[in-house]
C-alpha positions as CSV (number, residue, x, y, z in Angstrom):
1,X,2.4,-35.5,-185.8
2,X,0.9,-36.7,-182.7
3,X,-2.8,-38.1,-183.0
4,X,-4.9,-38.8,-180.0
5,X,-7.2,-41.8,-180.3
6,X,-10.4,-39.3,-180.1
7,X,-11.3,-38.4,-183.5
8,X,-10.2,-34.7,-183.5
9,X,-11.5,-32.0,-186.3
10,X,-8.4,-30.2,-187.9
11,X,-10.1,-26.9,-187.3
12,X,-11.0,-28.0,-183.4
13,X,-9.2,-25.9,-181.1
14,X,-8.6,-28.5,-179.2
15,X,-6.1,-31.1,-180.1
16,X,-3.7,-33.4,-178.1
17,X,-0.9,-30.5,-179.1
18,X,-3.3,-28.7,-176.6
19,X,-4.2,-30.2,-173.3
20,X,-5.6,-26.9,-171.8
21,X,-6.7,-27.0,-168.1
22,X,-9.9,-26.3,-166.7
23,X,-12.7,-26.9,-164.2
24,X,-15.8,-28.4,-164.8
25,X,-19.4,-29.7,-163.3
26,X,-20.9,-32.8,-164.1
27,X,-24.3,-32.0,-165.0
28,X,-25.7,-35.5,-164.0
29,X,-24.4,-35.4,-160.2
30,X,-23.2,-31.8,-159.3
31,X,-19.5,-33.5,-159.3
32,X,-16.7,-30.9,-159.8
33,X,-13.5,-31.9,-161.1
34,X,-10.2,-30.6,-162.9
35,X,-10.2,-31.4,-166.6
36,X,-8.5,-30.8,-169.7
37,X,-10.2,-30.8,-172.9
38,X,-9.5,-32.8,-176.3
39,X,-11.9,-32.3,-179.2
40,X,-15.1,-32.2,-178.2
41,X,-14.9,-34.2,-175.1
42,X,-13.5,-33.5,-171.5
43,X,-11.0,-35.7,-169.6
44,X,-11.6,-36.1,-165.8
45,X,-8.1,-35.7,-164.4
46,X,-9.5,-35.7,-160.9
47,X,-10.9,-39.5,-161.8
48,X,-7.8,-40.6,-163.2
49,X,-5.7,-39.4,-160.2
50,X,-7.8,-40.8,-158.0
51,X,-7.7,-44.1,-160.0
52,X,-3.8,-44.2,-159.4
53,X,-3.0,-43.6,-162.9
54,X,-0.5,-40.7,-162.1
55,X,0.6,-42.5,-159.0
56,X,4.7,-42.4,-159.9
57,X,4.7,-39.2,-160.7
58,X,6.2,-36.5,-159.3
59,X,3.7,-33.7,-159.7
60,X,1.2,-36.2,-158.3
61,X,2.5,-35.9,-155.1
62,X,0.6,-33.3,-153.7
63,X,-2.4,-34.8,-156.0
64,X,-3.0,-31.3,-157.6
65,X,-5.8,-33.0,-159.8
66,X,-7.8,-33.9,-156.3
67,X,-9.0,-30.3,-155.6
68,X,-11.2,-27.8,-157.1
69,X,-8.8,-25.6,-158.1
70,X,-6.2,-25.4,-160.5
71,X,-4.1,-23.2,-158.0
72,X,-2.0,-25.7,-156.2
73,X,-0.9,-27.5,-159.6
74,X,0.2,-23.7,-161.1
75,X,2.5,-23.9,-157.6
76,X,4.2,-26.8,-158.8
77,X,6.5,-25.3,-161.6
78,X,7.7,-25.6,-165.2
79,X,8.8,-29.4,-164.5
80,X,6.1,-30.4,-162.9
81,X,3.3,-29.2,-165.9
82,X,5.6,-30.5,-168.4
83,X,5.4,-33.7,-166.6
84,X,1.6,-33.9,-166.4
85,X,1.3,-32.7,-169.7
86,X,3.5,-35.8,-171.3
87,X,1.5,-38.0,-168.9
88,X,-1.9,-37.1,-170.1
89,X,-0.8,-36.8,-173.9
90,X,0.4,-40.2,-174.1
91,X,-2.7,-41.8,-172.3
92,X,-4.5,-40.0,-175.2
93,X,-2.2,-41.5,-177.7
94,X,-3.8,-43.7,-180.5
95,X,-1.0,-45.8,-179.8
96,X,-1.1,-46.1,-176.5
97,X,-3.7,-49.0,-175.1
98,X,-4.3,-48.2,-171.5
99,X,-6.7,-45.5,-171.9
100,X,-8.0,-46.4,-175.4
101,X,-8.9,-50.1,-175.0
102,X,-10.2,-49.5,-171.2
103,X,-14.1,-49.4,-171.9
104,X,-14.7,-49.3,-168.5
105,X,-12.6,-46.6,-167.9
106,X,-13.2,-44.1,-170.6
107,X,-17.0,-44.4,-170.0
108,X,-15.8,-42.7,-166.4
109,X,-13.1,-40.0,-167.5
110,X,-14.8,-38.9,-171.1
111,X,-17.6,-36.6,-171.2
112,X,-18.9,-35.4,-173.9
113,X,-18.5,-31.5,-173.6
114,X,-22.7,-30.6,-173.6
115,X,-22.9,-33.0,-170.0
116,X,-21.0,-30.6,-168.3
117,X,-20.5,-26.9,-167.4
118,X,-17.5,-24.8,-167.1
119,X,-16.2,-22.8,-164.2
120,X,-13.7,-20.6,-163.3
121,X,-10.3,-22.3,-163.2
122,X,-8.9,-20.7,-160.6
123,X,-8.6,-18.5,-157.3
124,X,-7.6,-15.6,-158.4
125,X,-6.1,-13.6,-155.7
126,X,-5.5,-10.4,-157.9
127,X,-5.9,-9.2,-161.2
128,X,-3.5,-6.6,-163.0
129,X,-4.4,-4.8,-166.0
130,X,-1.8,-3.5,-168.9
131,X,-1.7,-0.8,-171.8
132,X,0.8,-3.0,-173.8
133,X,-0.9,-2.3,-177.6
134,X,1.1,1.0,-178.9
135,X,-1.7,1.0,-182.0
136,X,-4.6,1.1,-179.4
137,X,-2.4,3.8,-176.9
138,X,-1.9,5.9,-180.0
139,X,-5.1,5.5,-181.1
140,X,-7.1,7.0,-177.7
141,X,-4.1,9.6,-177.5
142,X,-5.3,10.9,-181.0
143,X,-8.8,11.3,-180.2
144,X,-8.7,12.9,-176.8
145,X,-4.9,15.2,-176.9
146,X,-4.4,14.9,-181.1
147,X,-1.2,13.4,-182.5
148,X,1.7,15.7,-181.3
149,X,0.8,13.9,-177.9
150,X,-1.0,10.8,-178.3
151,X,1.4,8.6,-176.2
152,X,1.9,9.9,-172.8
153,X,6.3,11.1,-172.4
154,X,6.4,7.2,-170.0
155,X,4.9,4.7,-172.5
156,X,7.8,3.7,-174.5
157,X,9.7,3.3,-171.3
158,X,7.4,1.0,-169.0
159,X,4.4,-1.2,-169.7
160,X,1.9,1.1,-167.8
161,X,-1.0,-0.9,-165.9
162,X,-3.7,-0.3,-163.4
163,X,-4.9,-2.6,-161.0
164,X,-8.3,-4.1,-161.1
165,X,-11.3,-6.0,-159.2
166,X,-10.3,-10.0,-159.1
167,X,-13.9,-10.4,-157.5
168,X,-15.6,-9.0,-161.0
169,X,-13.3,-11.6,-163.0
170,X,-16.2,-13.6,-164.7
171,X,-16.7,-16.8,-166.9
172,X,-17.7,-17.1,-170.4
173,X,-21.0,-17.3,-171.1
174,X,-22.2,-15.7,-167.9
175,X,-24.5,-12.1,-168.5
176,X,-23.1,-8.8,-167.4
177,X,-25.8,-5.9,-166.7
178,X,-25.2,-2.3,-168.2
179,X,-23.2,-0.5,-165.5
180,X,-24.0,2.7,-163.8
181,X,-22.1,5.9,-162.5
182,X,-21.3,9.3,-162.2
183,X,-21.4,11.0,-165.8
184,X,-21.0,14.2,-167.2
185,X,-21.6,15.5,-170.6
186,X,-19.6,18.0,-172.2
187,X,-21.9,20.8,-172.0
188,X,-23.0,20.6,-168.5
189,X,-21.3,22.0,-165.5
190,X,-22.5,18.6,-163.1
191,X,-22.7,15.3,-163.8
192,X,-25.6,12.6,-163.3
193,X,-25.6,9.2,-162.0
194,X,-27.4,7.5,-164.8
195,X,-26.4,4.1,-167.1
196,X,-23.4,4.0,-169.2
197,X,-24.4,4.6,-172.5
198,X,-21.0,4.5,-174.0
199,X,-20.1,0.6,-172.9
200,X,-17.5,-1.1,-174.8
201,X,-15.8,-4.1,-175.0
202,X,-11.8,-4.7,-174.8
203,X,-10.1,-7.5,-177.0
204,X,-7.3,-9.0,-174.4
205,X,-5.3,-12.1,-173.9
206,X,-4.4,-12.5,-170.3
207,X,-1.7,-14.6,-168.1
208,X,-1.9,-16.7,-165.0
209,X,1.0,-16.8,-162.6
210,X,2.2,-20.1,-161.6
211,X,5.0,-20.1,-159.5
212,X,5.0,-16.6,-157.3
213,X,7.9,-14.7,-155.9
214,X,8.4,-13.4,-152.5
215,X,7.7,-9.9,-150.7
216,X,11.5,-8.0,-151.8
217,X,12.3,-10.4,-154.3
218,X,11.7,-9.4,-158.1
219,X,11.5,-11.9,-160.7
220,X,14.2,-11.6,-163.4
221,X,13.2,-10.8,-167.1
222,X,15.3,-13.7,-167.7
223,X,13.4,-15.9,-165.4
224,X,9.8,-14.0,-165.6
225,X,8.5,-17.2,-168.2
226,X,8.7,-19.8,-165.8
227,X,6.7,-17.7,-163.7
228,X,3.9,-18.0,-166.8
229,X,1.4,-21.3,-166.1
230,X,-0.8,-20.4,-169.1
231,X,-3.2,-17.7,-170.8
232,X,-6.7,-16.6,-171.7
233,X,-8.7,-14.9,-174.0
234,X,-9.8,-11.9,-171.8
235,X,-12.5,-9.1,-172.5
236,X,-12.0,-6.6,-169.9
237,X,-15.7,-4.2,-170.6
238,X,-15.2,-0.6,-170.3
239,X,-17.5,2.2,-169.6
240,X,-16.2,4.9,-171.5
241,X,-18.3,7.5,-170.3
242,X,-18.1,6.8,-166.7
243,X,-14.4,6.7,-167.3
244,X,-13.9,9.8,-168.4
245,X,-15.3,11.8,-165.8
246,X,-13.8,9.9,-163.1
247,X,-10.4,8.9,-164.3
248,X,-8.4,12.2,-163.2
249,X,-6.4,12.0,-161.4
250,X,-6.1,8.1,-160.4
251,X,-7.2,6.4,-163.4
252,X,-10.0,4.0,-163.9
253,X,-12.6,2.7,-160.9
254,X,-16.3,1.9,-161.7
255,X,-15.6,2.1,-165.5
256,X,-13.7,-0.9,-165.7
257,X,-14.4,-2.7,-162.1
258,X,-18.2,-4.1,-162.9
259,X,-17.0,-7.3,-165.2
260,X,-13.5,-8.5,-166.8
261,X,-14.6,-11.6,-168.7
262,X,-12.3,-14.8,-169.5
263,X,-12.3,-18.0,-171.1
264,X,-12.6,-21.2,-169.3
265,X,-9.8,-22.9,-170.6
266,X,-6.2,-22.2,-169.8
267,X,-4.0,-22.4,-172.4
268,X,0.1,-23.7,-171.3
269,X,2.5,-21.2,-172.2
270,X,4.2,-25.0,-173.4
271,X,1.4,-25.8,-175.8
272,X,1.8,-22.3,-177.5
273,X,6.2,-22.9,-178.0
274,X,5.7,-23.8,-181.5
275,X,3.7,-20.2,-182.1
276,X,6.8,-18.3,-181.0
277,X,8.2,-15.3,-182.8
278,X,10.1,-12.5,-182.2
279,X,8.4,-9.6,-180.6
280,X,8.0,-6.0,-182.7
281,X,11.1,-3.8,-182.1
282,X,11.2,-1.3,-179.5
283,X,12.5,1.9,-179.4
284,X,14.1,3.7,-177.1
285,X,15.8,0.0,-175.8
286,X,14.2,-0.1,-172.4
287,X,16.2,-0.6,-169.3
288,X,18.3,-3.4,-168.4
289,X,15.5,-4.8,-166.1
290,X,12.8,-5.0,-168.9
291,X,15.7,-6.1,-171.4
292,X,16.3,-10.1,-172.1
293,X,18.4,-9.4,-175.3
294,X,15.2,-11.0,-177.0
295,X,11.5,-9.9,-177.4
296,X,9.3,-12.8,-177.2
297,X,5.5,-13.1,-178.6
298,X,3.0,-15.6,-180.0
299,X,1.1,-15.5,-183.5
300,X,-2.5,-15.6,-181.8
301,X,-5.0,-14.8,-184.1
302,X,-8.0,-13.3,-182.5
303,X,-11.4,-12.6,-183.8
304,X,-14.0,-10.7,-182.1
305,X,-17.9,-10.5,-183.2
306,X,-20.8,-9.1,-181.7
307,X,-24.4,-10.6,-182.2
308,X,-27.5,-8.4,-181.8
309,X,-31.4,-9.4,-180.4
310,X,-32.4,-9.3,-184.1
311,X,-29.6,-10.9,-185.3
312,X,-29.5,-14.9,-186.4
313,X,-26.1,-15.6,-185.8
314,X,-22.4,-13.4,-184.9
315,X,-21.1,-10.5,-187.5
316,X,-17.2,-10.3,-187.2
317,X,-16.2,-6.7,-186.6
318,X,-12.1,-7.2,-185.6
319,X,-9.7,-9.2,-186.5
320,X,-6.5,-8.5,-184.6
321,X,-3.7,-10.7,-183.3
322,X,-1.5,-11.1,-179.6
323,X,1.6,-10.2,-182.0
324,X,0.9,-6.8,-181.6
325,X,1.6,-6.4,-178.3
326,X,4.7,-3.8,-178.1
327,X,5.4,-4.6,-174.1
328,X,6.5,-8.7,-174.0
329,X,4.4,-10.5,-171.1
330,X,7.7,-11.0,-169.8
331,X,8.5,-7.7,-169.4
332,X,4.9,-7.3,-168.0
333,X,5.9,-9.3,-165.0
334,X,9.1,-8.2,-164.6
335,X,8.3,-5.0,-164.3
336,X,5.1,-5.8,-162.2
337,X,7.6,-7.3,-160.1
338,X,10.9,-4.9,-160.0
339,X,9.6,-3.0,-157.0
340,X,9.1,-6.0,-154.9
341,X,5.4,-6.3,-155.8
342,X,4.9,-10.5,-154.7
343,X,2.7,-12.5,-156.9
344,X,1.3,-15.8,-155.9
345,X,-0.3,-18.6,-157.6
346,X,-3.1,-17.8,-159.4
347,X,-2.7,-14.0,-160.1
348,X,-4.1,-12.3,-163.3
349,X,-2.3,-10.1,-165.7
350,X,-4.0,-8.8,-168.7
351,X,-2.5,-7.5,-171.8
352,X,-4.7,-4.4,-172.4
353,X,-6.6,-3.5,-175.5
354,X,-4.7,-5.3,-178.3
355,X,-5.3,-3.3,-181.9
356,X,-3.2,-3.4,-184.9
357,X,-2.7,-1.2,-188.0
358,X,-5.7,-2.2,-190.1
359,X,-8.9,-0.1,-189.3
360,X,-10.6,-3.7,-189.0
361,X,-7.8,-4.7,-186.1
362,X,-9.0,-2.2,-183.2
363,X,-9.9,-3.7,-180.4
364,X,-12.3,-1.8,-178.9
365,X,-15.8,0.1,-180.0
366,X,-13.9,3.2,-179.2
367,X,-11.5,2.5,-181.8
368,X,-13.5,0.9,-184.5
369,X,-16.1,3.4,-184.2
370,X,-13.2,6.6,-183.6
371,X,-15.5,7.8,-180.7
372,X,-18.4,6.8,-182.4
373,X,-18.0,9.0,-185.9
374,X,-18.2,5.9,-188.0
375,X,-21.2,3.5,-186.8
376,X,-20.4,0.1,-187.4
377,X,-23.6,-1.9,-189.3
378,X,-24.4,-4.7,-189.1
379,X,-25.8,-7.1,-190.9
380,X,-29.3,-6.4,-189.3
381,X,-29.7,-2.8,-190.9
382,X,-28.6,-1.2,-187.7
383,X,-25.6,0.5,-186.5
384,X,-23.4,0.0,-183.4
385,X,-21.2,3.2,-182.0
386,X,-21.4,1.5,-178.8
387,X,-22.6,-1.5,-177.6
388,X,-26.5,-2.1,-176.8
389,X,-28.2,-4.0,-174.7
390,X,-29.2,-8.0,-175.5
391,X,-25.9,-7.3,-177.8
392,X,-23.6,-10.6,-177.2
393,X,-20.1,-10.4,-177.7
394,X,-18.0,-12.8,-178.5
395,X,-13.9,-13.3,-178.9
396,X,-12.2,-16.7,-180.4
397,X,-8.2,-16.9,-180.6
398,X,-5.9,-19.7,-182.3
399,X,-2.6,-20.9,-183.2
400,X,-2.3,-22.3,-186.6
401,X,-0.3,-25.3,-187.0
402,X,0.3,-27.6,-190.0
403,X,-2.8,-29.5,-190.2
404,X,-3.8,-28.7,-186.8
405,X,-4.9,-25.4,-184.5
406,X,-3.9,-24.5,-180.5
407,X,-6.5,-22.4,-179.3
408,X,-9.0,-21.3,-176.3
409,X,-12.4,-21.8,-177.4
410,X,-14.9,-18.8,-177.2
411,X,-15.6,-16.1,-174.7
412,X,-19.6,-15.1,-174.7
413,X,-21.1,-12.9,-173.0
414,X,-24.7,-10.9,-173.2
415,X,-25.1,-7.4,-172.0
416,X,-28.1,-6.8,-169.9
417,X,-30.2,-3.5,-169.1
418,X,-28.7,-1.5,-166.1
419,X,-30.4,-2.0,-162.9
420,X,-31.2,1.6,-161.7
């Protein structure tokens, strides 16, 4: 097993099998810089480019690591990330000198991780969300149009999606404020602009587009995974309430457009091969567009806990895992993609809600409450059926290897009161 000469925890997300990419601030000078992150330090790539020390390299070319952005290294392609990615795993190596016995050097490129502050990775151009967990779909089916009906005649057929707000895509650990909108309760004939007071959260994973395609030209399902730079943990709030009133006939607008939250490290689709694992089997077969002859997922285990104002630390309320995705993120894109649609560098596409079979694998407040029927309590002595305000919520995903874990880190974010 490879080892990096930085002492690494076996239960760190964050091992030289990793090498997530990222964007950070130095907290001493202001200095922002594209990083990747190994235990609990972060490794200046932007320093070490500029030092030379990717110079023969062909990804280096354009010196990606130079900018401020992860966008124009996504551009480069499959080769080109596999390339940086060997590069920067062997000068972490605890056989490899050049980094490890270079005082001077490592004093310039190493931070420890509380001298510096994350932000977002990239530009995101535009953000696409999906309806890919058949548990979750089935589950809001049964509660509003009962079971004879719970998935809608198209589901099985398409991964159905909606587009949403790439301007409201937010960082961990950044505070959202309770949305407001146009609501109407069940027993009166108008509706009120007030505060949500049915605001949830959705667990996600979501993918960044590397490589685009142009106006016209699909992208293959064969092909779609070299279009894939890396993924996220993703919790894309809901206002259920504000939802429902406005969602006929064009779906969801202020419910879902306030804040879409993701974590600030992106994961290589590379660094999660090893996770691989065939897909849950769909039937009908879809179409020959959305069908590879394989069904391709990840074992992600995901974990999402909310924390109260009186509570001293997080309660876990779900436990679910990417696995249970019934549309592939392949044929996500590919079918994002079959009418022409062009995506570019940088684009987000989400996975939707992602719930299992377990009551305790919902992935939503919606679900795990069933419309609020069965309160959650917490450890506290209260009871959630949706979430409060000064509630924080937070979502942690992993890959478990032998002796070592793949993962993201943690998405965190506090809910605020609205601002009527």
């Amino acid at each position: 097993m490879q080892v990096s000469f930085i002492k690494v925890s076996a239960d760190s997300h964050f091992p030289i099998q990793n090498i997530p990419y990222g964007v950070f601030c130095r907290k001493v000078d202001g200095k922002v810089s594209i990083g990747t992150r190994i235990g609990n330090y972060v490794l200046d790539l932007s320093i070490l480019s500029e030092m030379g020390y990717f110079n023969d390299l062909e990804f280096n070319r354009t010196k990606p690591f130079e900018n401020k952005t992860l966008n124009n290294f996504m551009s480069l392609g499959k080769d080109c990330w596999h390339e940086a990615r060997i590069a920067i795993q062997d000068l972490l190596s605890e056989d490899n000198p050049k980094l490890r016995d270079n005082l001077e050097v490592r004093e310039k490129v190493l931070l420890e991780i509380e001298n510096v502050s994350l932000r977002m990775p990239v530009d995101i151009g535009d953000y696409t969300d999906f309806y890919s967990s058949r548990q979750h779909a089935t589950n809001v089916g049964i509660m509003f149009r009962g079971k004879e009906n719970a998935l809608m005649p198209n589901w099985l057929h398409l991964p159905v999606a909606y587009h949403g707000r790439a301007s409201s895509v937010i960082m961990s650990d950044t505070d959202i404020h309770r949305p407001c909108g146009q609501v109407k309760a069940n027993d009166n004939t108008q509706p009120e602009f007030r505060a949500s007071g049915l605001l949830d959260f959705e667990l996600e994973v979501g993918f960044f587009i590397g490589t685009g395609n142009a106006l016209g030209n699909p992208i293959r399902i064969e092909e779609a995974e070299n279009h894939i730079f890396g993924l996220v943990l993703v919790n894309d709030w809901s206002a259920r309430d504000i939802q429902k009133w406005e969602y006929v006939p064009l779906g969801p607008f202020l419910a879902k457009n306030f804040a879409t939250s993701i974590s600030p490290w992106i994961v290589t689709l590379e660094a999660l091969q090893p996770f691989a694992m065939s897909g849950v089997f769909q039937e009908p077969q879809p179409l020959s567009y959305l069908n590879s002859g394989r069904n391709k997922t990840y074992d992600i285990k995901l974990e999402l806990a909310i924390q109260s104002a009186r509570m001293d630390s997080p309660q876990v309320i779900c436990k679910s895992n990417f696995s249970h995705l019934y549309w592939s993120m392949e044929q996500q894109l590919a079918h994002h993609t079959v009418n022409g649609c062009n995506m570019r560098p940088g684009d987000l596409l989400a996975s939707g809600t992602i719930s299992g079979d377990s009551d305790d694998s919902r992935g939503s407040m919606l679900e795990l409450t069933w419309r609020g029927d069965n309160p959650i309590k917490l450890s506290s002595g209260e009871e959630r059926k949706f979430l409060a305000d000064f509630d924080t919520v937070i979502i942690n995903g992993y890959c478990q290897g032998d002796g070592y874990r793949v993962g993201f880190g943690e998405l965190k974010n506090k809910i605020l009161p609205a601002k009527l």
